[in-house]
C-alpha positions in Angstrom: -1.5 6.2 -2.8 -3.6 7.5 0.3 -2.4 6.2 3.4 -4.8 6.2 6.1 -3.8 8.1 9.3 -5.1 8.3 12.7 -6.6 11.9 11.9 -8.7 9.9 9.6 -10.5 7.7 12.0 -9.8 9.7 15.6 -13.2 11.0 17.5 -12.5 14.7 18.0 -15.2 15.6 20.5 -13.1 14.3 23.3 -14.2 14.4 27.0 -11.8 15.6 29.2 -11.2 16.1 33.5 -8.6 19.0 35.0 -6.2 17.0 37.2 -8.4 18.9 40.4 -11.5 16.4 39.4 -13.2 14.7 42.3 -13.5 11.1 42.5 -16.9 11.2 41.9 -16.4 13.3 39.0 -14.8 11.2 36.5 -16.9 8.5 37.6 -19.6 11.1 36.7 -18.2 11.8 33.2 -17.7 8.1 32.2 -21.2 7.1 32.9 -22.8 9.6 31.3 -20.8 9.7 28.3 -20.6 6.1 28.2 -16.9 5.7 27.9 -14.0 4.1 29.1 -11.6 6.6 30.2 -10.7 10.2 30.0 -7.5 12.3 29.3 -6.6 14.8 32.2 -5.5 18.3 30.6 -3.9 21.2 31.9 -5.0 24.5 31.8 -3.4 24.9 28.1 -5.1 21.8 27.1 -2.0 19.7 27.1 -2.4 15.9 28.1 -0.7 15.2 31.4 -2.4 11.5 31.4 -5.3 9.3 31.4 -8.0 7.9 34.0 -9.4 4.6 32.7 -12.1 1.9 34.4 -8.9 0.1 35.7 -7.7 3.3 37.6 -10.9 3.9 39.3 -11.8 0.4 40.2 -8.6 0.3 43.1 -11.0 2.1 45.4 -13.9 -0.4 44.5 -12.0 -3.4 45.1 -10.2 -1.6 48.4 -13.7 -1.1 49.8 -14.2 -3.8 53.1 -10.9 -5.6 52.0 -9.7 -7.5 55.0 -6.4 -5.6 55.7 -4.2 -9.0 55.7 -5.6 -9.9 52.0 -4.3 -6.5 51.2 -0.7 -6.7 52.6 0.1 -9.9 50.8 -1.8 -8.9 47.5 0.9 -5.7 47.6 3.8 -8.0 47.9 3.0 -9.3 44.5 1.6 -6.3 42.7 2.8 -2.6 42.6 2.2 -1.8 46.0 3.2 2.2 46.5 0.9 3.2 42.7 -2.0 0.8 44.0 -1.9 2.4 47.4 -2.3 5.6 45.9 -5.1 5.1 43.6 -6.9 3.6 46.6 -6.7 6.1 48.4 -6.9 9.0 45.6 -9.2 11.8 45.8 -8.7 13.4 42.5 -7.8 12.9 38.6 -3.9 13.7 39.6 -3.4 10.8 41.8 -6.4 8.6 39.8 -4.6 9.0 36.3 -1.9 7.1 34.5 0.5 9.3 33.8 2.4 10.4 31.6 -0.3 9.3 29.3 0.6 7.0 26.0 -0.1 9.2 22.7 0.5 9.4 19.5 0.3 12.0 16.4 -2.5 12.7 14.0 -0.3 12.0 11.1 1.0 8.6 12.1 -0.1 5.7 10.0 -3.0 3.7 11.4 -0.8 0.3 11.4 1.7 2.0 13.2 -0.8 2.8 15.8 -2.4 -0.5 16.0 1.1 -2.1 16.7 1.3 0.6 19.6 -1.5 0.0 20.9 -1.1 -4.0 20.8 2.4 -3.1 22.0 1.6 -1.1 24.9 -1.3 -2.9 26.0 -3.8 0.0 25.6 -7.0 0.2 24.4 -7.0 3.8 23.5 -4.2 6.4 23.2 -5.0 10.1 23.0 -4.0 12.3 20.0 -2.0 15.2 20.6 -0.2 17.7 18.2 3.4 18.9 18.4 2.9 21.2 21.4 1.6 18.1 23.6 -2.0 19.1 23.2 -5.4 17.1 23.0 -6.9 17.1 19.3 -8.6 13.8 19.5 -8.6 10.1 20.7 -8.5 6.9 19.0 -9.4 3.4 20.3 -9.2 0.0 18.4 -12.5 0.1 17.0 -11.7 3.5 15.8 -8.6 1.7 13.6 -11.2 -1.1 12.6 -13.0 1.5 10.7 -10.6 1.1 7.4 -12.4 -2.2 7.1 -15.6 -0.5 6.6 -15.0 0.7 3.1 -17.3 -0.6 0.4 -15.5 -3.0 -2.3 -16.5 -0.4 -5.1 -14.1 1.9 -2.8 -11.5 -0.2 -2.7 -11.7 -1.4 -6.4 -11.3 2.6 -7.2 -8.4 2.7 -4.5 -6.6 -0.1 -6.3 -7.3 0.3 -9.8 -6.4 4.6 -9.5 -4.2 5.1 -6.8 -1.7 1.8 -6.7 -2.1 0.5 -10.4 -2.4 4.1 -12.7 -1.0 6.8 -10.4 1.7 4.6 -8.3 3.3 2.0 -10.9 1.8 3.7 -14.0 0.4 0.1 -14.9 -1.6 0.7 -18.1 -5.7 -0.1 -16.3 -6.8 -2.2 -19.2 -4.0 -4.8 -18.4 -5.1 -5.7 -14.9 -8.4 -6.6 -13.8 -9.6 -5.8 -10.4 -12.4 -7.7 -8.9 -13.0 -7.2 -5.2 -15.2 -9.3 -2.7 -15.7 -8.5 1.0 -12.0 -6.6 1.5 -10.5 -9.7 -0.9 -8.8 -8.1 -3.5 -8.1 -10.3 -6.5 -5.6 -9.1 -9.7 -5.8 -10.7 -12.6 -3.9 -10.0 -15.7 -0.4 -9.4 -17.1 2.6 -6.7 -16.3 6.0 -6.4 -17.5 8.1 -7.2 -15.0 8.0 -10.1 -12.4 9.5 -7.0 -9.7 6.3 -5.1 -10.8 4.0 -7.9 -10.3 5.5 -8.3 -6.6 5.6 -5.1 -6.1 1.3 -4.3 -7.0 0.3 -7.2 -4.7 2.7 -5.8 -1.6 1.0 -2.2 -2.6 -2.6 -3.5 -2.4 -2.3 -5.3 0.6 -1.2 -1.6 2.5 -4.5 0.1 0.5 -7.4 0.4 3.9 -9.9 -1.6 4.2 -8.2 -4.6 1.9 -8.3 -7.9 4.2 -6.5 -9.9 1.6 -4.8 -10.0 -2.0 -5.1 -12.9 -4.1 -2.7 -12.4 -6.6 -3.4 -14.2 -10.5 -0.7 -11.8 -12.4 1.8 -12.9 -15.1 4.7 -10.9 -16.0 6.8 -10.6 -19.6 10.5 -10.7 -18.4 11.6 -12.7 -15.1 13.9 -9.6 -13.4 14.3 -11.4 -10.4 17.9 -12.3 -11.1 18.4 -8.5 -11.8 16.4 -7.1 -8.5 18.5 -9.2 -6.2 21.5 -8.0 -7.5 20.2 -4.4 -7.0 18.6 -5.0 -3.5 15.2 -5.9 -3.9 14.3 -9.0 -1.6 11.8 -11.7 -3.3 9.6 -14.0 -1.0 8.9 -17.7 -2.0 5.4 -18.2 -2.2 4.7 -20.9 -4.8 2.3 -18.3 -6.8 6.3 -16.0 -7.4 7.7 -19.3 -9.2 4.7 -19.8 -11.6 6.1 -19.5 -15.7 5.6 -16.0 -17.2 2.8 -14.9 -19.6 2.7 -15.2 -23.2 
């Protein structure tokens, strides 16, 4: 079963500043290509960190600030980094550093719960060697949710039920509607039945699973005894099949 990454959904054609980029510079590059922050890269084209709208609006909201307003705003926020960032001149003392990243080959929930985490909106994408392939931002993750149903139904039907749990196709019907993925049909084990709805939840793009399966033999009593932890939703206490 495919699992999405973030090299699936990153933008590669990222826009970057050296840390020696002027004030007006990054301003410059965010305006024109209409986004909302830029890595800063060294000379090898690793990430050292990241400028955002937040960084560069210090020195807008310094800008005819009474001077006591100042003091006692700095009592309650991060004085010494807001100071600096007021007063910075270049990308090096603009950017947020080091920078929060993450790898192409991570999963794409794992880097929507660092990103929610972290309280980011974007991380950039760096290889083993620290360097800048890509970035992705949330609506780069929301892209999974894009897929077509007839996608997803193919997705399901190929990848979890035939090639995952070997679940013979004409047994278990797939329908699909708007991400809502709905099986239908009988398996052989109640463990199997569990363990296709928990499998099509994690398939990209599915929003929910409503789950209509039977099963042949009640295993539960035999998959708690080897490890295997059941839920309780009402639909898991329903009577078997035929």
């Amino acid at each position: 079963m495919k699992q999405w990454t973030v090299q699936d959904v990153m933008t590669r054609e990222v826009i970057s500043v050296p840390p020696s980029a002027s004030y007006r510079d990054v301003v410059d590059r965010l305006i024109e290509h209409r986004v909302s922050a830029v890595p800063v890269t060294g000379t090898e084209g690793q990430v050292l960190g990241i400028v955002s709208e937040a960084d560069l609006l210090h020195k807008v909201e310094a800008v005819g600030e009474p001077q006591r307003p100042r003091i006692v705003r700095a009592l309650r926020r991060s004085a010494e980094i807001r100071e600096i960032k007021e007063h910075a001149t270049t990308a090096a003392d603009l950017m947020t550093a080091p920078a929060i990243t993450v790898g192409p080959e991570v999963s794409v929930v794992s880097a929507a719960r660092r990103l929610e985490d972290e309280k980011v909106k974007r991380m950039p994408v760096v290889g083993a060697d620290g360097c800048l392939l890509g970035i992705v931002s949330r609506r780069d993750l929301l892209r999974i949710h894009t897929r077509t149903d007839d996608d997803i139904r193919a997705d399901v039907a190929d990848n979890v039920l035939r090639r995952t749990l070997w679940i013979d196709p004409d047994a278990v019907t797939v329908g699909v509607d708007d991400g809502t993925v709905t099986l239908h049909g009988q398996v052989e084990t109640r463990s199997l039945a569990r363990l296709a709805v928990d499998l099509v939840g994690e398939v990209a793009g599915v929003v929910t699973v409503v789950d209509q399966l039977t099963w042949q033999f009640d295993d539960s009593e035999l998959a708690r005894s080897r490890g295997y932890q059941f839920g309780t939703p009402e639909h898991l206490l329903r009577p078997g099949g035929d």
